[in-house]
N, C-alpha and C positions, 0 to 999 in steps of 0.2 A: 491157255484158256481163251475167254471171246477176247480180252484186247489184246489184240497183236499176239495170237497165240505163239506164232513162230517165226517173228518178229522178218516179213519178208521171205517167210515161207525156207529159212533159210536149209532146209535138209537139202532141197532142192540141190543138187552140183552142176545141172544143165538145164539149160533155161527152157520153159515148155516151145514143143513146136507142134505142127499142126501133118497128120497124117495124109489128109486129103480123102479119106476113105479108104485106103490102101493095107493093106494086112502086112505089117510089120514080118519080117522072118525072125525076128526077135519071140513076137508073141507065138511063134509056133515051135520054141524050143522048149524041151520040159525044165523046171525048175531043179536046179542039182543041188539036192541038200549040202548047206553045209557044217561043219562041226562048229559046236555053239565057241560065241565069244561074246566078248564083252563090245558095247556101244561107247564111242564118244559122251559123257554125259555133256548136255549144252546148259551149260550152269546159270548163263543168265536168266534165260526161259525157266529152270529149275526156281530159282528164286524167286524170280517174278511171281510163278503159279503159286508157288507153297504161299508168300505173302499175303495173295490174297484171299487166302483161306485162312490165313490165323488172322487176317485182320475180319471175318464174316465174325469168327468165333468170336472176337472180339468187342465187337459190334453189337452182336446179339446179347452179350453178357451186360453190357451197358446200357443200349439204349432198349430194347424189346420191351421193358418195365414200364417204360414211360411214353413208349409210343401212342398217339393217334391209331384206332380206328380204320377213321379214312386213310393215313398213311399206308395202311396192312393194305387195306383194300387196291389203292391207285398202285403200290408194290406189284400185288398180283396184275392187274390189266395191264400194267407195261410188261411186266414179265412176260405174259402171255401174249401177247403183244409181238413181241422180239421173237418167241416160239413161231407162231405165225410165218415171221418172213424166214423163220431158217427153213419150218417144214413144208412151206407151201410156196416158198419165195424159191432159195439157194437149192434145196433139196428136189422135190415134187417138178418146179419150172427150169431152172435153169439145169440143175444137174443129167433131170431125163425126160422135159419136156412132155409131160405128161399130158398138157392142156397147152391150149392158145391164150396168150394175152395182151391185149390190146396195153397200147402204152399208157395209157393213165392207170391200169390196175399192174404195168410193170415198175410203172414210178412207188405204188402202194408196197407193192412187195418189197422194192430197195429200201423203203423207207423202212418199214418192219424188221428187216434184214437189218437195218444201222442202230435200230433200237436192241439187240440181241449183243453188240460190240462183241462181234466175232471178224475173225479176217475177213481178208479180201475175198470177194466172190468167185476170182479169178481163181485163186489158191482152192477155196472149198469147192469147189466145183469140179477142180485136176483131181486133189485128191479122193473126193467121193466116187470118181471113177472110175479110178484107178482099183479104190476098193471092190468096188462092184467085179469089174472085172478079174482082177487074181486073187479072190477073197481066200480069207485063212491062209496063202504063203504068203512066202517073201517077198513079193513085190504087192504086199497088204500093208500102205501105209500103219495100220494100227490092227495086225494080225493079230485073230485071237488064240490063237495056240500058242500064244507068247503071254498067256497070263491077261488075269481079269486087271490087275493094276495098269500093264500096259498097255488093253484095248482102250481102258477108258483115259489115260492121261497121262502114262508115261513115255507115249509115244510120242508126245511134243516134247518130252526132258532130255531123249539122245538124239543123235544122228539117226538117221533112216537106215534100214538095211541095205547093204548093194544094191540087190535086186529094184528095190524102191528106185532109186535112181536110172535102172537103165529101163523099167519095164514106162517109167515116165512119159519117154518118148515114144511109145505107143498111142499114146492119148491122145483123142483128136480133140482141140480146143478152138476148134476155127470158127466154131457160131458165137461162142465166149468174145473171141478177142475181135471180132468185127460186132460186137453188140455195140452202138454208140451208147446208151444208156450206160451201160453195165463200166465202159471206158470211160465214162462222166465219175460214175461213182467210184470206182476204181482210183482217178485223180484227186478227189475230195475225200478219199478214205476218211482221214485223218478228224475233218471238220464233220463229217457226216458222221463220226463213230462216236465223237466226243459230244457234240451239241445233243446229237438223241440219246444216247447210252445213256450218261451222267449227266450233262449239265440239265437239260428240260427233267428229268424223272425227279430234282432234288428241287429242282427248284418251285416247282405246281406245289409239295405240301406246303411250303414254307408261305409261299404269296397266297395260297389261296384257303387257307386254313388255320393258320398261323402254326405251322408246326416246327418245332426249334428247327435248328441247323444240323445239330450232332445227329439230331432220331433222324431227321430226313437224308443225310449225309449217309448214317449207319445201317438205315435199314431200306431205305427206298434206291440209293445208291450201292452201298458194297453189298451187304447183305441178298435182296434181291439179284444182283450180277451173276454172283456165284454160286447161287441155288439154280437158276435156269440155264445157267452153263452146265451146268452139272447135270441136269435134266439131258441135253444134248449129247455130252458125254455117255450120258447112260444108253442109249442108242446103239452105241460100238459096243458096249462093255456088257451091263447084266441083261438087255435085251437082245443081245447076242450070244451069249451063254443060258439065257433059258428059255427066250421068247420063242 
């Protein structure tokens, strides 16, 4: 899910390289079906995700009663928020460059982007176009002819398909990994995911409305997370099966 979906992007078995522009003879072999099997299940990522869905439920069941108002509301603006830098930041700018952006609105985006506490840009960025590229097969990070569960998130719970892996090296990532910006935030992943994600979202009700800990913990913190994650998700999964 957004934190540390796959913890170092670990399906990955070769580390991204950069094409130069060059047409792979990879990418010009057809895909050769092959007979279904089972994946790797990656159990920590499994666990990780499902927890923090029973802790939403959770969440919601306790504190939604008793919440603030304003909490629902400031909920939603960082939500949307975070939405922001995945579709208009990771998505729209980096992934395919749709617009120019001067660097103080490329700072705005990373920061929107850290508010969303989804991976690495580097990562979402490989993979979204990778998707773009061989969408619906095997080398479809999150193919959807493999089912609505695993467009939308079971594709972060196994290993990747072969093909995921070799059609990887295809991808040209060379404006990514020469972005200084993008290499600043990439190295502060960590601080940048945690201080905007969680720590600033829980802490504005608390100081500045006096909203308990738990509601602002439960609803403006987890609750919130995994509802706009889930918005993202939706993307690959039912807007890609009906949109």
């Amino acid at each position: 899910m957004g934190v540390q979906l796959r913890t170092k992007t670990e399906e990955k078995a070769e580390p991204l390289i950069e094409n130069n522009n060059k047409e792979s003879t990879e990418e010009l072999e057809e895909f050769k079906p092959e007979a279904p099997q089972k994946r790797e299940i990656l159990w920590a990522t499994a666990i990780y995700l499902t927890t923090w869905h029973v802790l939403a439920v959770i969440c919601t069941i306790l504190y939604w009663k008793n919440v603030k108002l304003m909490t629902i509301a400031w909920s939603l603006l960082v939500g949307f928020t975070g939405q922001f830098g995945v579709t208009a930041g990771v998505h729209r700018y980096y992934t395919h460059k749709s617009f120019k952006a001067k660097i103080p609105l490329q700072i705005i985006l990373l920061a929107c982007y850290s508010v969303a506490g989804q991976y690495r840009v580097t990562d979402w960025v490989h993979d979204h176009r990778l998707h773009h590229k061989f969408s619906d097969t095997d080398g479809d990070p999150h193919n959807a002819r493999r089912g609505l569960f695993f467009s939308h998130i079971g594709w972060l719970m196994q290993r990747g398909h072969p093909e995921v892996f070799r059609r990887s090296k295809t991808i040209d990532m060379s404006d990514i990994n020469n972005d200084p910006l993008v290499q600043f935030h990439t190295k502060y992943y960590w601080f940048f995911k945690i201080t905007l994600c969680f720590v600033l979202p829980v802490l504005v009700p608390v100081f500045c409305w006096n909203e308990s800990w738990m509601e602002a913990i439960g609803i403006s913190g987890v609750l919130r997370f995994v509802i706009f994650t889930n918005m993202t998700f939706s993307i690959n999964s039912f807007a890609h099966f009906w949109g």
